[in-house]
N, CA, C and O atoms as CSV, one atom per row, in Angstrom:
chain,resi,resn,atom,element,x,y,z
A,1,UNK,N,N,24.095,18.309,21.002
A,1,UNK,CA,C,24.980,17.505,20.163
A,1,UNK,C,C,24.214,16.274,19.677
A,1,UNK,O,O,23.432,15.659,20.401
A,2,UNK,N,N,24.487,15.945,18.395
A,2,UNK,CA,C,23.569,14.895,17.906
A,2,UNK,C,C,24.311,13.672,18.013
A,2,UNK,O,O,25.536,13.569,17.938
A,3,UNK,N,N,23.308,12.566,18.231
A,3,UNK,CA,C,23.749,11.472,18.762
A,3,UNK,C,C,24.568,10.965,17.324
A,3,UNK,O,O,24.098,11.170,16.204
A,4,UNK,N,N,25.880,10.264,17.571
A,4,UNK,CA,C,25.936,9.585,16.383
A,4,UNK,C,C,25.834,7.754,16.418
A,4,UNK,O,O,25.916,7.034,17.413
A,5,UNK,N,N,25.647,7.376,15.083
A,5,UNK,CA,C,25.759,5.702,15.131
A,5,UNK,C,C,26.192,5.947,13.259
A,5,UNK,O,O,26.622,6.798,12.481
A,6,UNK,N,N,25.563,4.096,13.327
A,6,UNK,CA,C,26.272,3.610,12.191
A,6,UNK,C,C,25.075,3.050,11.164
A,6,UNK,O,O,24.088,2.485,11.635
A,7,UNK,N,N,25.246,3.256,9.675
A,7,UNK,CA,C,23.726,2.847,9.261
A,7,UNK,C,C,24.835,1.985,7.375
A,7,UNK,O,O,25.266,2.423,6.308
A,8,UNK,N,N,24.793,1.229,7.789
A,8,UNK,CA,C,25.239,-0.133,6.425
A,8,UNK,C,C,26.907,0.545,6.891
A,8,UNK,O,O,27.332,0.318,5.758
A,9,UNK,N,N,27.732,0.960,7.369
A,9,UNK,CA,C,28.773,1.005,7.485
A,9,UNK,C,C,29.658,2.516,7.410
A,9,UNK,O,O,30.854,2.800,7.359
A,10,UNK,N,N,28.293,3.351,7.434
A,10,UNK,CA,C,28.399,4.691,7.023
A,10,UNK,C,C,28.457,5.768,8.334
A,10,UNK,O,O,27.634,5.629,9.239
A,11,UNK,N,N,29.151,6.509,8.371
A,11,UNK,CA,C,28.700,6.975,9.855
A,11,UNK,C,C,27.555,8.419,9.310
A,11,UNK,O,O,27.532,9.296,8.447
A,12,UNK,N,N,26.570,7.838,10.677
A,12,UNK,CA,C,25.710,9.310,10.053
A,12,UNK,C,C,25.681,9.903,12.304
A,12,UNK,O,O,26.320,9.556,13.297
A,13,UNK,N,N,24.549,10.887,12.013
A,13,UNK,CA,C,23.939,11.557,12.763
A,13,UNK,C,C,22.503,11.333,13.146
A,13,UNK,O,O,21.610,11.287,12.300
A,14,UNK,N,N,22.276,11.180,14.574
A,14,UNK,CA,C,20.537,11.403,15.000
A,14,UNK,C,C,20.280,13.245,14.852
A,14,UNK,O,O,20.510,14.230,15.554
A,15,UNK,N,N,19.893,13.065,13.993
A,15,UNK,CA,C,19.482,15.322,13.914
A,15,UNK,C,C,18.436,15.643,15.413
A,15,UNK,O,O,18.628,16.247,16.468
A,16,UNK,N,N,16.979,14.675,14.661
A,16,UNK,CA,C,15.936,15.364,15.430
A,16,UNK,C,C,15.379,14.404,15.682
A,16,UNK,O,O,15.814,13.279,15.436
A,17,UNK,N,N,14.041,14.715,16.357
A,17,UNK,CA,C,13.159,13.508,16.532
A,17,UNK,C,C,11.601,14.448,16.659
A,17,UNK,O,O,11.479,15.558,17.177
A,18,UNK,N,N,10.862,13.879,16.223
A,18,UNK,CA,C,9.316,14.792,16.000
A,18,UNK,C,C,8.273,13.644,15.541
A,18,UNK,O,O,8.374,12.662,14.805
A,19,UNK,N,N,7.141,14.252,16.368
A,19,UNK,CA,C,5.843,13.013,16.288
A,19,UNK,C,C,5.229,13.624,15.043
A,19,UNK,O,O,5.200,14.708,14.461
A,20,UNK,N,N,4.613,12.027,14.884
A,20,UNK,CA,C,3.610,11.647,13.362
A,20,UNK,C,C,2.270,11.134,14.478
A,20,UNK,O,O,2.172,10.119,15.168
A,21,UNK,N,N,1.351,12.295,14.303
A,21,UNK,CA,C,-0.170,12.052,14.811
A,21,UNK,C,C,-0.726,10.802,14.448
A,21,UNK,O,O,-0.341,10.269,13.407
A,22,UNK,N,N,-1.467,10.333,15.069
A,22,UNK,CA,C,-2.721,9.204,14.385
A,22,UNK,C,C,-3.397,9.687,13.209
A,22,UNK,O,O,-4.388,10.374,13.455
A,23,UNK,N,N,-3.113,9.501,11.960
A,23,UNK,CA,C,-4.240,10.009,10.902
A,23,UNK,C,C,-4.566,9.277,9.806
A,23,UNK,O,O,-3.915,9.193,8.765
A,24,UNK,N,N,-5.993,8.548,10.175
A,24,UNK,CA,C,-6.452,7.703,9.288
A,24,UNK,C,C,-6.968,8.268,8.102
A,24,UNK,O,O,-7.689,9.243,7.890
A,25,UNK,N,N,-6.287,7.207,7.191
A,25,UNK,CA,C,-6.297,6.066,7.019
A,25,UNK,C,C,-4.741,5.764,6.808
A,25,UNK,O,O,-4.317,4.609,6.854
A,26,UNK,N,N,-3.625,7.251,6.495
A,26,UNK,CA,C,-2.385,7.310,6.149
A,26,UNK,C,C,-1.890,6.871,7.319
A,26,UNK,O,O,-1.509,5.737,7.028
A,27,UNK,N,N,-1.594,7.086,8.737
A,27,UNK,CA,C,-1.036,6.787,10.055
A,27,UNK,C,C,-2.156,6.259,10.972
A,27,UNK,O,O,-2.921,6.889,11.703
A,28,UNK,N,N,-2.041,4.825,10.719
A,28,UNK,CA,C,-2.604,3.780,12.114
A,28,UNK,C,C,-2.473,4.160,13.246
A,28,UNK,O,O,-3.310,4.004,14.135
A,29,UNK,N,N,-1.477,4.670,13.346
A,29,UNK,CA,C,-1.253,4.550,15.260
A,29,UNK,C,C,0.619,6.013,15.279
A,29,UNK,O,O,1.697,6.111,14.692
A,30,UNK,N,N,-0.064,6.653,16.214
A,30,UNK,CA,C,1.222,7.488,16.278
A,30,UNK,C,C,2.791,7.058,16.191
A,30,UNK,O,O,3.336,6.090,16.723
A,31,UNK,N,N,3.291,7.962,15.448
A,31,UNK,CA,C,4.960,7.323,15.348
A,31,UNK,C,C,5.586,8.716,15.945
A,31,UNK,O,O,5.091,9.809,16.221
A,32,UNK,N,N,7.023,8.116,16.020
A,32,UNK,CA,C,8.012,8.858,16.491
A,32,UNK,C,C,9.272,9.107,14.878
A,32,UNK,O,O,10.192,8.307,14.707
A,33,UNK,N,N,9.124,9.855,14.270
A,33,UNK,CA,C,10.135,10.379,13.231
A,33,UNK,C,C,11.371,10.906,13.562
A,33,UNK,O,O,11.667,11.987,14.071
A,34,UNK,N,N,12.163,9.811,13.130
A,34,UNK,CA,C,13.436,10.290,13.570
A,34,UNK,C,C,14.592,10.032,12.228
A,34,UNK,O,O,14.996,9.173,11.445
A,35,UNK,N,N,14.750,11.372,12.606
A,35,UNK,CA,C,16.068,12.194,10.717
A,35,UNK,C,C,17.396,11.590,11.327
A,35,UNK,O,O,17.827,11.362,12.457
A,36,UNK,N,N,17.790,11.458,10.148
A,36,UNK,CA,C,19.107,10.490,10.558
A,36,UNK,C,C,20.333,11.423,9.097
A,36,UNK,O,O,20.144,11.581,7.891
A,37,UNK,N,N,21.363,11.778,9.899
A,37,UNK,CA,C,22.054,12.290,8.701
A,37,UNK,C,C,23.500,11.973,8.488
A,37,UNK,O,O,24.188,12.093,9.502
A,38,UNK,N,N,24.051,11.634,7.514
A,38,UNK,CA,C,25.348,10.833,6.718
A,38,UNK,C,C,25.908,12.161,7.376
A,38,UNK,O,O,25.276,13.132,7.792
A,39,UNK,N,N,27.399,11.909,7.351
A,39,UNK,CA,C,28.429,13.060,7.549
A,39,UNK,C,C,28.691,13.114,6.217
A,39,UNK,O,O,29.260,14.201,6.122
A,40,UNK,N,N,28.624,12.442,4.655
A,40,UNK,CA,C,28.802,12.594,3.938
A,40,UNK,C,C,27.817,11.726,2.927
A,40,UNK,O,O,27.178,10.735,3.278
A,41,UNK,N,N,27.827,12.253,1.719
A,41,UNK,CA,C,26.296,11.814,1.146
A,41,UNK,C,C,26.797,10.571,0.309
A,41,UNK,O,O,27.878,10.534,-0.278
A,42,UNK,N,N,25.872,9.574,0.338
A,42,UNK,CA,C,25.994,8.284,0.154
A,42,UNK,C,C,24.836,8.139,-0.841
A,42,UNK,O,O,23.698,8.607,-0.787
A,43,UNK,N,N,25.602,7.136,-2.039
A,43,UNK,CA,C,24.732,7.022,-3.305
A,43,UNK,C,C,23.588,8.429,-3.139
A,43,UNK,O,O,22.510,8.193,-2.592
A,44,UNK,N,N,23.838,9.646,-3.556
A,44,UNK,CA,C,23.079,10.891,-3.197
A,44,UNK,C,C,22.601,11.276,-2.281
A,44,UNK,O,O,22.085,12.391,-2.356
A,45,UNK,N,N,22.549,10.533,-0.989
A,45,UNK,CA,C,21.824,10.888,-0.047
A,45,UNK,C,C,22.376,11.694,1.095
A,45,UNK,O,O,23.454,11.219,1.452
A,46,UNK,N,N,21.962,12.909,1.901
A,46,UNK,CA,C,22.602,13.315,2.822
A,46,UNK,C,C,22.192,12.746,3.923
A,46,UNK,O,O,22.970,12.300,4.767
A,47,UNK,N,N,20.264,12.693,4.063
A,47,UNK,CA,C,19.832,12.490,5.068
A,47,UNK,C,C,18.261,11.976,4.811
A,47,UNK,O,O,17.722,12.243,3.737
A,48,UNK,N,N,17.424,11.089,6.036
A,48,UNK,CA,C,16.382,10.242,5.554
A,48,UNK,C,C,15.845,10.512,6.655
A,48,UNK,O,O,16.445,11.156,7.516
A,49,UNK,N,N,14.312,9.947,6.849
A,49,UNK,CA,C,14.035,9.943,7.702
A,49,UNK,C,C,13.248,8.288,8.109
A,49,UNK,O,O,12.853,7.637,7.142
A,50,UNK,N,N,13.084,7.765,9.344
A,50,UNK,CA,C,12.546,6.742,9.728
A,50,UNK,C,C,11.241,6.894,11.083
A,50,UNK,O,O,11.117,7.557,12.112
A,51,UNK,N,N,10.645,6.117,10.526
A,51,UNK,CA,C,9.542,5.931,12.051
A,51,UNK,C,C,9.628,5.025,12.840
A,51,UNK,O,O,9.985,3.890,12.521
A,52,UNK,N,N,9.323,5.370,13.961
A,52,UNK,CA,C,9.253,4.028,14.615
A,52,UNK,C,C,8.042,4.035,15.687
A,52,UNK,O,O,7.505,5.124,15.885
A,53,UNK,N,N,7.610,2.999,16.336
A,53,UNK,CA,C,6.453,3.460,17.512
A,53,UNK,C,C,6.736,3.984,18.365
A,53,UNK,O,O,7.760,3.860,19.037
A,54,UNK,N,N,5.651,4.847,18.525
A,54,UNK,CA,C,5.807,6.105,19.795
A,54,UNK,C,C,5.635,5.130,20.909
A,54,UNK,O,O,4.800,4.227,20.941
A,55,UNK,N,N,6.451,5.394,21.747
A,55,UNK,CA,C,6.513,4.879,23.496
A,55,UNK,C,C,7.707,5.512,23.923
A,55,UNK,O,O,8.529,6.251,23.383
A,56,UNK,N,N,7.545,4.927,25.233
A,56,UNK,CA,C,8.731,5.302,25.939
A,56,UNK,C,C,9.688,4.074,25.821
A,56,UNK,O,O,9.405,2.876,25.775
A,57,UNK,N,N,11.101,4.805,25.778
A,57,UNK,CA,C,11.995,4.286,25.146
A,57,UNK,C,C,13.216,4.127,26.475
A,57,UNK,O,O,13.510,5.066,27.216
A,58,UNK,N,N,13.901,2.548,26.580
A,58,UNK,CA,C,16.021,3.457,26.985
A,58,UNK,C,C,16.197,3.388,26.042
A,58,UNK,O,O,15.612,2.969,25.043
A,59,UNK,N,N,17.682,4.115,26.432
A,59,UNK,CA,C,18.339,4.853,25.387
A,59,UNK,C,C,18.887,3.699,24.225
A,59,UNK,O,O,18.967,4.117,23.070
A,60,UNK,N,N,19.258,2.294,24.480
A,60,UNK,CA,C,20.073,1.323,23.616
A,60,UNK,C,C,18.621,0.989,23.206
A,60,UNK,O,O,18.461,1.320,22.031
A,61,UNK,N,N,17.610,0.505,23.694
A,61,UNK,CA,C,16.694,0.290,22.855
A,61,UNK,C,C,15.790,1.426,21.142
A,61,UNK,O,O,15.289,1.239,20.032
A,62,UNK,N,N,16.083,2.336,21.951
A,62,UNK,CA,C,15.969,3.670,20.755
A,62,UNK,C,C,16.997,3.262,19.599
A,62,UNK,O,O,16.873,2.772,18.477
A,63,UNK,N,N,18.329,3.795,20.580
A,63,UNK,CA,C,18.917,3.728,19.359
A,63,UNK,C,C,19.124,1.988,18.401
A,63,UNK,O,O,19.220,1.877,17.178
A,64,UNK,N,N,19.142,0.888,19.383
A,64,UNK,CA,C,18.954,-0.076,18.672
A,64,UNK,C,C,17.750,0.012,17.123
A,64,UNK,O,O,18.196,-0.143,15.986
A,65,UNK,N,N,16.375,0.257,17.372
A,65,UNK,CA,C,15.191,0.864,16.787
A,65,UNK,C,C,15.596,1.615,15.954
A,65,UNK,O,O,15.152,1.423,14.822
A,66,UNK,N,N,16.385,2.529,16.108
A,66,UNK,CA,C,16.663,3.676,14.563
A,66,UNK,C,C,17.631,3.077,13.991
A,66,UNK,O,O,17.985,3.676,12.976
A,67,UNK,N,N,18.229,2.123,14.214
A,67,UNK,CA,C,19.683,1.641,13.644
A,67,UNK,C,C,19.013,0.922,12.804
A,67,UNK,O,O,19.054,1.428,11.683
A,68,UNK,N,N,18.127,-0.494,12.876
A,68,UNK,CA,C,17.424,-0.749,12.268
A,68,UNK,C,C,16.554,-0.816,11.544
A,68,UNK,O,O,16.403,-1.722,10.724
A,69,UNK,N,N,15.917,0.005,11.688
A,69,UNK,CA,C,14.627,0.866,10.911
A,69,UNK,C,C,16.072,2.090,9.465
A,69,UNK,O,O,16.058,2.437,8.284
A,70,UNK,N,N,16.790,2.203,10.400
A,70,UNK,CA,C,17.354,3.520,9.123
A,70,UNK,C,C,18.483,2.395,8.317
A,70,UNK,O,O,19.272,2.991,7.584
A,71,UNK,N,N,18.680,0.701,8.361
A,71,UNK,CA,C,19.289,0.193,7.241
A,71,UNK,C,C,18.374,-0.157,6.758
A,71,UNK,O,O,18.310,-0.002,5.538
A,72,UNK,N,N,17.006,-0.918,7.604
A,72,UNK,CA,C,15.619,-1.270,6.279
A,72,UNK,C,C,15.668,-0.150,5.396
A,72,UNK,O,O,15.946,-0.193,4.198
A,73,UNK,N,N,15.288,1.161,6.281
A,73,UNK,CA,C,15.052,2.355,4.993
A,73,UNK,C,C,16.241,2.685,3.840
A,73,UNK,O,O,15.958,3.206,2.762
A,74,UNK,N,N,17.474,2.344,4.185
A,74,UNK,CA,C,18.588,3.064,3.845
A,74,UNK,C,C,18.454,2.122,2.238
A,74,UNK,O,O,18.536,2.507,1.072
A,75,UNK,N,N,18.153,0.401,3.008
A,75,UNK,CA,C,18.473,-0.269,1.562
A,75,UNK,C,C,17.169,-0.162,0.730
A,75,UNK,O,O,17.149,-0.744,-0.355
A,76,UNK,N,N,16.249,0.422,1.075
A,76,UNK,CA,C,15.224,0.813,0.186
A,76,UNK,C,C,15.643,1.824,-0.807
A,76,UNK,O,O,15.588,1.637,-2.022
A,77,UNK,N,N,16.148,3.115,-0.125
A,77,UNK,CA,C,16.913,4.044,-0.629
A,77,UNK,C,C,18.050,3.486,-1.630
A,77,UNK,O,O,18.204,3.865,-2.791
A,78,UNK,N,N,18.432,3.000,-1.294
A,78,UNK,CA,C,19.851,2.134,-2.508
A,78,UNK,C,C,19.599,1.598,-3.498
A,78,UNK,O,O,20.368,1.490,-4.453
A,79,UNK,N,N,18.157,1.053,-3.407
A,79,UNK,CA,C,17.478,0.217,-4.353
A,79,UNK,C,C,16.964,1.199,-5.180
A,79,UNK,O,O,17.476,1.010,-6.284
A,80,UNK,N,N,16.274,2.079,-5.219
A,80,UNK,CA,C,16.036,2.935,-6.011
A,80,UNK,C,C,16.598,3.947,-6.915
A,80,UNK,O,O,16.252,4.414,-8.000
A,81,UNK,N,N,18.144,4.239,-5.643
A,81,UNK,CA,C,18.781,4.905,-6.671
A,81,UNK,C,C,19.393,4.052,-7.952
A,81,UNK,O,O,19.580,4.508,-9.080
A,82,UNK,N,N,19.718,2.402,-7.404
A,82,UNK,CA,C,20.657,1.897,-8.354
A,82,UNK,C,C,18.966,1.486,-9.697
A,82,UNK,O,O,19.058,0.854,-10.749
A,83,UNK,N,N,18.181,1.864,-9.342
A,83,UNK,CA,C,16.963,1.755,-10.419
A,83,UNK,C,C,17.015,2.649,-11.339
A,83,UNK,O,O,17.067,2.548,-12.565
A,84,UNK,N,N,16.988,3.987,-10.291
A,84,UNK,CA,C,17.174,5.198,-11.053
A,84,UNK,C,C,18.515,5.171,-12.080
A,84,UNK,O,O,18.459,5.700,-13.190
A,85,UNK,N,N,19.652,4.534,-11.611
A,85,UNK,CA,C,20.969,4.872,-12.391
A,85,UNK,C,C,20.902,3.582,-13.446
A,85,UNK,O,O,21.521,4.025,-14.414
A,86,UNK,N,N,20.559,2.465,-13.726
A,86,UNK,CA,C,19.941,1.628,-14.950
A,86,UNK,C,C,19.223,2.288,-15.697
A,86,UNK,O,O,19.518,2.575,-16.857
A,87,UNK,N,N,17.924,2.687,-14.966
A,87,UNK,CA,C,17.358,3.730,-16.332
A,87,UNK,C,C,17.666,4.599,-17.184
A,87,UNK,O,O,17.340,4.822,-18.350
A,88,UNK,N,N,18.753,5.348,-15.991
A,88,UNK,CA,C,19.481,6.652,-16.522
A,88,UNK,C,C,20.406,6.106,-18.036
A,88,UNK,O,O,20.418,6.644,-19.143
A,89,UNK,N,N,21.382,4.407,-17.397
A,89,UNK,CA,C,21.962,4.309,-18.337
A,89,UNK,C,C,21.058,3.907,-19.735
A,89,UNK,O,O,21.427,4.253,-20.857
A,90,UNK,N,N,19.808,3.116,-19.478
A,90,UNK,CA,C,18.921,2.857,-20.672
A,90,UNK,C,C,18.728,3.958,-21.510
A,90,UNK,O,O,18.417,3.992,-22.700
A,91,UNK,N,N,18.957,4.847,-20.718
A,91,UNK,CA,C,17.923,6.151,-21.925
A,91,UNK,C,C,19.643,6.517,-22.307
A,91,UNK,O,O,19.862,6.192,-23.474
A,92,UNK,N,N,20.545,6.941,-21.806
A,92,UNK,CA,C,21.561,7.202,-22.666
A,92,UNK,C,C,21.981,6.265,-23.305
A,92,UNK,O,O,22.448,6.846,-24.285
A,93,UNK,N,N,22.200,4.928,-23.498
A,93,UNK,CA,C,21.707,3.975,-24.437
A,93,UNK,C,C,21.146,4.351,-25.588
A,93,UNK,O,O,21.679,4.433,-26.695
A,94,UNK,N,N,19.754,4.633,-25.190
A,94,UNK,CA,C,19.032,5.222,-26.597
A,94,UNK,C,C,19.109,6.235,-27.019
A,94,UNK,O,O,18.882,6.297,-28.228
A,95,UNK,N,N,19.339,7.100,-26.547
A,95,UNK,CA,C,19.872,8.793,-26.926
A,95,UNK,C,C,21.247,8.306,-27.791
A,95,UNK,O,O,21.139,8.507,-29.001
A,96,UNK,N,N,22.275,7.813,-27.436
A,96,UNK,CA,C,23.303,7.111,-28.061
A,96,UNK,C,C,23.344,6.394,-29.524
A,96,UNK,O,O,24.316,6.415,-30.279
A,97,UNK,N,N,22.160,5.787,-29.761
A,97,UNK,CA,C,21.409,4.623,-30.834
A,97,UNK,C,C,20.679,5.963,-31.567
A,97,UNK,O,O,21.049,6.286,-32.695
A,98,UNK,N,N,19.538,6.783,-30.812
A,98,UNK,CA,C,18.918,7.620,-31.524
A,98,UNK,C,C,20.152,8.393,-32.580
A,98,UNK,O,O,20.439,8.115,-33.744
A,99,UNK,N,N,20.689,9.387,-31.720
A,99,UNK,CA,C,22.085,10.582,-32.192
A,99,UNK,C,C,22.638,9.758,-33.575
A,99,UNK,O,O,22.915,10.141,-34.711
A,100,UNK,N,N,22.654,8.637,-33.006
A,100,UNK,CA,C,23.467,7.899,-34.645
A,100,UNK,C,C,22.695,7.811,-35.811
A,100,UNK,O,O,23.250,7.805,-36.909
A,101,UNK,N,N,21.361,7.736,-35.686
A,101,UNK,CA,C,20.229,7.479,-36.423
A,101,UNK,C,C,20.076,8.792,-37.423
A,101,UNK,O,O,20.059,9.027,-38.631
A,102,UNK,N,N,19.965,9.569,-36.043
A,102,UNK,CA,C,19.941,11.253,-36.946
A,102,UNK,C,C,21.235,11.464,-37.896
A,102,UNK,O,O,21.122,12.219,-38.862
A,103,UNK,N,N,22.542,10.769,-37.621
A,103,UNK,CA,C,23.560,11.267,-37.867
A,103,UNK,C,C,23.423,10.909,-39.597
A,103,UNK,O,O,23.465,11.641,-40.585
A,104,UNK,N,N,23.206,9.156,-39.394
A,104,UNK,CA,C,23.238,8.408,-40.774
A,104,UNK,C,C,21.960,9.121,-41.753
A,104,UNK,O,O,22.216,8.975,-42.949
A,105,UNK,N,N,20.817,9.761,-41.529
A,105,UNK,CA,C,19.845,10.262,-41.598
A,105,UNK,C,C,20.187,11.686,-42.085
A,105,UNK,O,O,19.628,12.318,-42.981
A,106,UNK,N,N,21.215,12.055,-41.313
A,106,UNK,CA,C,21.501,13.634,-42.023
A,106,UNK,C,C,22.270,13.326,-43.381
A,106,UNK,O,O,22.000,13.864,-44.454
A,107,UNK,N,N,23.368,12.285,-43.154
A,107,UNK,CA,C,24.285,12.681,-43.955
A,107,UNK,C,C,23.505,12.110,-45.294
A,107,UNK,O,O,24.199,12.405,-46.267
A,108,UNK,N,N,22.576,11.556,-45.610
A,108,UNK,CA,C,21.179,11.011,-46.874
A,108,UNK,C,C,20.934,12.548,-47.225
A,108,UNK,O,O,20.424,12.837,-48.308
A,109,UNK,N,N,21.218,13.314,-46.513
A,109,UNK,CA,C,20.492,14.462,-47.023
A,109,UNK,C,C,21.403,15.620,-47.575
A,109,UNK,O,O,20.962,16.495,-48.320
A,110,UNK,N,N,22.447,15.567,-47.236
A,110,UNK,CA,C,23.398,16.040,-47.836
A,110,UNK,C,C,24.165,16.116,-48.729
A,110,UNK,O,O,25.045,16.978,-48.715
């Protein structure tokens, strides 16, 4: 059964947990990867994943560690989508401005 907690006010799930080797120059020093999943998907997201340092862990300190580590990540995640959804509206913006262009443009030709 997967552990649950709370990540910006959302309830998610601990799925798994799986090591990240030492591999320079991408991974300094071994981590512990741990998937964290929404019961329901939030600004698109179902599920993320976070690192944290490999050691030995208790259990409130772990989960303290992923709680934190998965709202740093979460509001990274938020930030991008609300980037992604400005752009989205910029270009339909201009698709909007363009379509009219063609429109006034056709009817010259008609």
């Amino acid at each position: 059964m997967a552990t649950e907690i709370e990540i910006m006010g959302h309830k998610a799930k601990i799925e798994r947990v799986s090591g990240q080797e030492k591999l320079e120059p991408w991974h300094r020093e071994e981590m512990l990867v741990v998937w964290i999943a929404f019961d329901e998907a939030v600004a698109g997201t179902m599920s993320f994943a976070v690192l944290i340092p490999a050691k030995k862990y208790e259990r409130d300190e772990f989960l303290y560690n992923v709680r934190r580590r998965g709202e740093e990540q979460f509001k990274l995640i938020l930030e991008k989508h609300e980037k992604e959804q400005r752009e989205m509206w910029g270009r339909n913006e201009r698709k909007k401005a363009l379509d009219a262009m063609v429109a006034e443009a056709q009817s010259l030709i008609e």
